[in-house]
N, C-alpha and C positions, 0 to 999 in steps of 0.2 A: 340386922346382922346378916352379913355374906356368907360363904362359905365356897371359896377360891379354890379350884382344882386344876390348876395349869400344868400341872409339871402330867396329870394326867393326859389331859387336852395336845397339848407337846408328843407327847407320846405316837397318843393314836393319829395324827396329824401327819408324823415321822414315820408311819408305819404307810400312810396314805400315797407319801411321794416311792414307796417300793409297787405300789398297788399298778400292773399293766392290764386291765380291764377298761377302764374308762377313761385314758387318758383323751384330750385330744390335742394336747401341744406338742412339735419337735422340736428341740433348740438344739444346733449343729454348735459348736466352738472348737476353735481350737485348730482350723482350718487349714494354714500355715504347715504345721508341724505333726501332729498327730492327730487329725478329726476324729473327732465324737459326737456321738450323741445321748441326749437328755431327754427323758419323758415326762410331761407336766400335765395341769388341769387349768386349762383358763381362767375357771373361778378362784383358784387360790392366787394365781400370778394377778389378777385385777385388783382381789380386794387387797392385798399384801404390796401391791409396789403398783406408785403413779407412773412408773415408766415404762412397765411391761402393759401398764393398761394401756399406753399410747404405742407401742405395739402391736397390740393384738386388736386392731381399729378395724387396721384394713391389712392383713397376711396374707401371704402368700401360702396356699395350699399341695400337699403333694397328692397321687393317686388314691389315696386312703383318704382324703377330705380332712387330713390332719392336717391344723395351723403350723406354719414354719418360721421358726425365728432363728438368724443365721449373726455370731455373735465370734467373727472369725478370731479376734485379736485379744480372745480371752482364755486362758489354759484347762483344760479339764480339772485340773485338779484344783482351780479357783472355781469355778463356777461346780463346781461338785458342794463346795462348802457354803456357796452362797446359796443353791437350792433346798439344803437342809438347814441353814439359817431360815427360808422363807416359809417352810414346811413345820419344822417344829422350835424356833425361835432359837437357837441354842448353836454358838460357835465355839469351838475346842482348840486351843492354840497350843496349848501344853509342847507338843512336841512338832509344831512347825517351826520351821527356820524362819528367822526376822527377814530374812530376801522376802517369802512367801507371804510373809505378814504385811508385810507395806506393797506388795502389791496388790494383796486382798483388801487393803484399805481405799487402794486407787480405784480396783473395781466396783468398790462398795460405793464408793462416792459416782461414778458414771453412772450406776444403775440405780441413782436416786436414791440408796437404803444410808439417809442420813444419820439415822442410829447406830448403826453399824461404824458408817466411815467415822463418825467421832469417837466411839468406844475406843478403835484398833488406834487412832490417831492420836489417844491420851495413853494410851498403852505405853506403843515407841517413844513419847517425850518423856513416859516418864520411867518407863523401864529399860527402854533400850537406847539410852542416849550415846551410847558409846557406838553402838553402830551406825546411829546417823551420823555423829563425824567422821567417822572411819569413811562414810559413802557417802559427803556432804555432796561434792560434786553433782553426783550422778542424781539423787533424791531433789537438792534445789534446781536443776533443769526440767526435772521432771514435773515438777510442780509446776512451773511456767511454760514449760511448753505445752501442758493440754488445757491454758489458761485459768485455773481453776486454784490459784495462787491466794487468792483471798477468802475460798470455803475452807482452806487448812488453816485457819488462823493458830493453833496451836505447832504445827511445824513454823509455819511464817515467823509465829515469834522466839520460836526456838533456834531458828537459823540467823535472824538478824540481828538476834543477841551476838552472835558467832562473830557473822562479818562484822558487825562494829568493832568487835575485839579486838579478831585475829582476817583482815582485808585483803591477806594473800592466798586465804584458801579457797578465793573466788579467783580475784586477779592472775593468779599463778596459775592457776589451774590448764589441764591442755584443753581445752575444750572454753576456755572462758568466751573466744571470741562469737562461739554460738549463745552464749546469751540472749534471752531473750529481751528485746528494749523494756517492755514494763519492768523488767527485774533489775537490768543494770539502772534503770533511774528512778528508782527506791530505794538502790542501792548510796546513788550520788545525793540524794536527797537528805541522808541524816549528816546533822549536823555535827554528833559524835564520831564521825569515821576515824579510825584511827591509820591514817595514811598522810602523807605531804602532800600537799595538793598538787604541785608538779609532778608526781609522781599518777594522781587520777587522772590530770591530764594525759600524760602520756599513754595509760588505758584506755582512755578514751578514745583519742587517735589510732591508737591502734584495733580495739572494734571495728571503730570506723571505715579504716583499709579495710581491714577482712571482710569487710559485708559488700564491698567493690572491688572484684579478682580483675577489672580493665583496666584500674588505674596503676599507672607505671611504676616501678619497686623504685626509680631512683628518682625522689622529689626533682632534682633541678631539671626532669625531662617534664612535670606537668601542666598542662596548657588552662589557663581561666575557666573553660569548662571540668574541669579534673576536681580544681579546689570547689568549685560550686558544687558539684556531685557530693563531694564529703561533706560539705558548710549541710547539704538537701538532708542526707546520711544523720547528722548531728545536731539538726534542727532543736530535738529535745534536751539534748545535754548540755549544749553548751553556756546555756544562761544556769546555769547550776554548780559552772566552776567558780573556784574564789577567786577570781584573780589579781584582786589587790592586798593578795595575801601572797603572794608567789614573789621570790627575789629579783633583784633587776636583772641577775647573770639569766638565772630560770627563763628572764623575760624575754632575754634578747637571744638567749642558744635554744630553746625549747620553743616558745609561741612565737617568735618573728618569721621562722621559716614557714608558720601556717596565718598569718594574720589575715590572708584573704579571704578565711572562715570568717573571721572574730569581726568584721565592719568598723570603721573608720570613726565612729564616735567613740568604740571600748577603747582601739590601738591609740587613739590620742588621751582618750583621760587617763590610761594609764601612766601613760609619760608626764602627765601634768600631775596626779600624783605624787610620785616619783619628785618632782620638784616642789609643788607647791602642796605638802599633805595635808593641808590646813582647808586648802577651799574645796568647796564640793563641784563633785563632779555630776554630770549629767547622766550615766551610765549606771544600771543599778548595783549598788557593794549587798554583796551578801554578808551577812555574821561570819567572822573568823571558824573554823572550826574547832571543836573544844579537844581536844589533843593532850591526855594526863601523859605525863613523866613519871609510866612507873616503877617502882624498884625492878633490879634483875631480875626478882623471886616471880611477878607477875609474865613475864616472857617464857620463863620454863615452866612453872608450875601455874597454870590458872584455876581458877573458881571450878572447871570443869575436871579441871585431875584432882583436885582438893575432893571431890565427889569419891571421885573413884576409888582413890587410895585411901579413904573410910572404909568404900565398902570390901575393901581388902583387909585391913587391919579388922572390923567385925566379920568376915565371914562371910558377908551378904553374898546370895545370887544372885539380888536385884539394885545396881548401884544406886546411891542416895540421889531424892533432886536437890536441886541446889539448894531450898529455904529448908529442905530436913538435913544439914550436915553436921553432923554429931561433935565436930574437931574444929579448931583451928590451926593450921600450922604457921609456926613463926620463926623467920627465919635467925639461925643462931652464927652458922657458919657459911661464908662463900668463897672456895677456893679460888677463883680471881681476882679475890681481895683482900682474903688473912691468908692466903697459901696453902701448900699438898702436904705440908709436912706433916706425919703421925704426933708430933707433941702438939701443936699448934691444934688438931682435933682433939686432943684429951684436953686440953686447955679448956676449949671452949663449950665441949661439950660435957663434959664431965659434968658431974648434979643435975642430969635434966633427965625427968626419969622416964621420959618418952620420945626417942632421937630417931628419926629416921634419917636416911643418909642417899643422895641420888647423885650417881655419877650421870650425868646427861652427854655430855658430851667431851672430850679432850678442853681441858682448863676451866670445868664448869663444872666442880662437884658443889653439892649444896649441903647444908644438913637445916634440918629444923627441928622446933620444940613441938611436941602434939599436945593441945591444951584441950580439955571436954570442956 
């Protein structure tokens, strides 16, 4: 038999990192904006994190013979909570703001504390998912641009559930052209995208400019080196469009004017296609993509407001995830399609003894059944 005393251990550990007798580490953060500094012990930063041990290898020392570890691009008040995460195990989120929570998670993960960055990272998916729509933008950039797109597998799949969905809260976005390549072709890569495929093209091309500010705004001024720069540009995307899934008009107003990208085996099986659909072509066809037809009720109301507006109708502080949702709602009334009038609502909803009612937008009220 054992007999566990951590929260002691914790304790006096947490009492150790206030202790200025025997420090010998400085960590400067925060550089930028407000500098600080942090007093440590090298034995705790060794034995507690492989990253600080590849730090303190070979440091830089100041007049004191004190180790110096300069950590500009990290905030005081993140790296305050990561030291008392390191010191006596224990992070307190109660009253930080979800901004400071996912960037403590970002920190958690740079600094190696795997434990940490996946606690905080199941947290957000599953507590705070409304904020990460609200900030999809800015959180899926972030993710890819410090490359590290694949150790969030829990955001990863929380966000590509999204884009599959709803393909304009990337494409639309102001900032989509900085996309990162690995993101946008992970993006083009599912098979479920719910977009027109002429319409990915047309994202595509236009990345593509944006990431070439020399080449000239008005196509019929660009010279064979121009289109080659984009074709160099596009390299990875472009065998990932459907394109014999694209309309003949799509073909001839939308990719004719770029075909000197696409090479002259795609631009002619197309056309044979087109005429002979039966024989194969030399050029690779991809799967159509799977593209559902779904009711109205799916465009305004998805799986993810179904979440939320549970956790309104119970009370919750914390909205439901999606495989906990207490409700179905079903749709009973669609003003677009039985009309605005007030009998026409008592008609249809009358005997449903749980009717919620959303005007969403001018000729789009909805109502549905709530069923447990």
């Amino acid at each position: 038999m054992s007999f566990k005393f951590f929260g002691k251990l914790s304790q006096d550990f947490s009492e150790l990192l206030g202790d200025k007798k025997e420090y010998n580490v400085v960590i400067e953060v925060d550089k930028e904006k407000n500098k600080k500094s942090f007093t440590s012990h090298s034995i705790v930063l060794r034995y507690r994190s492989t990253y600080f041990t590849k730090e303190l290898e070979n440091p830089a020392t100041n007049e004191n013979n004190f180790k110096i570890i300069i950590k500009p691009n990290i905030s005081a008040q993140i790296f305050e909570i990561i030291l008392k995460y390191i010191y006596g195990g224990i992070v307190t989120i109660e009253n930080l703001e979800t901004k400071i929570i996912y960037e403590l998670m970002i920190v958690a993960n740079e600094l190696e504390f795997e434990e940490l960055s996946e606690k905080l990272e199941s947290y957000l998916v599953k507590s705070k998912a409304s904020w990460l729509r609200t900030h999809f933008s800015r959180v899926y950039h972030s993710i890819f641009d410090s490359n590290k797109y694949n150790e969030f597998k829990g955001l990863n799949q929380f966000y590509n559930d999204i884009i599959t969905k709803h393909p304009n809260l990337i494409f639309e976005s102001e900032d989509f052209t900085s996309l990162q390549e690995a993101a946008l072709i992970s993006i083009l890569e599912k098979d479920n995208l719910q977009l027109e495929e002429i319409k990915i093209w047309d994202y595509v091309i236009k990345w593509g400019i944006a990431q070439n500010s020399t080449l000239p705004r008005n196509l019929e001024e660009w010279s064979e080196e121009n289109f080659k720069t984009l074709k160099t540009t596009l390299q990875q995307f472009l065998p990932l469009i459907r394109y014999f899934y694209i309309s003949e008009k799509d073909i001839w107003e939308k990719l004719k004017p770029y075909r000197n990208i696409l090479g002259i085996q795609l631009w002619d099986d197309l056309f044979q296609h087109r005429i002979f659909p039966n024989q194969p072509v030399k050029s690779l066809v991809l799967p159509a993509r799977i593209i559902s037809n779904p009711e109205l009720i799916s465009t305004i109301i998805n799986d993810e407001h179904v979440a939320e507006i549970s956790t309104w109708i119970d009370r919750k502080s914390t909205i439901y995830s999606l495989a906990n949702v207490p409700y179905k709602l079903q749709l009973i009334l669609r003003g677009s399609k039985d009309g605005f009038q007030p009998k026409t609502f008592w008609n249809m909803c009358n005997g449903h003894a749980g009717t919620i009612e959303f005007k969403v937008m001018p000729k789009q009220n909805v109502a549905f059944d709530i069923n447990i």
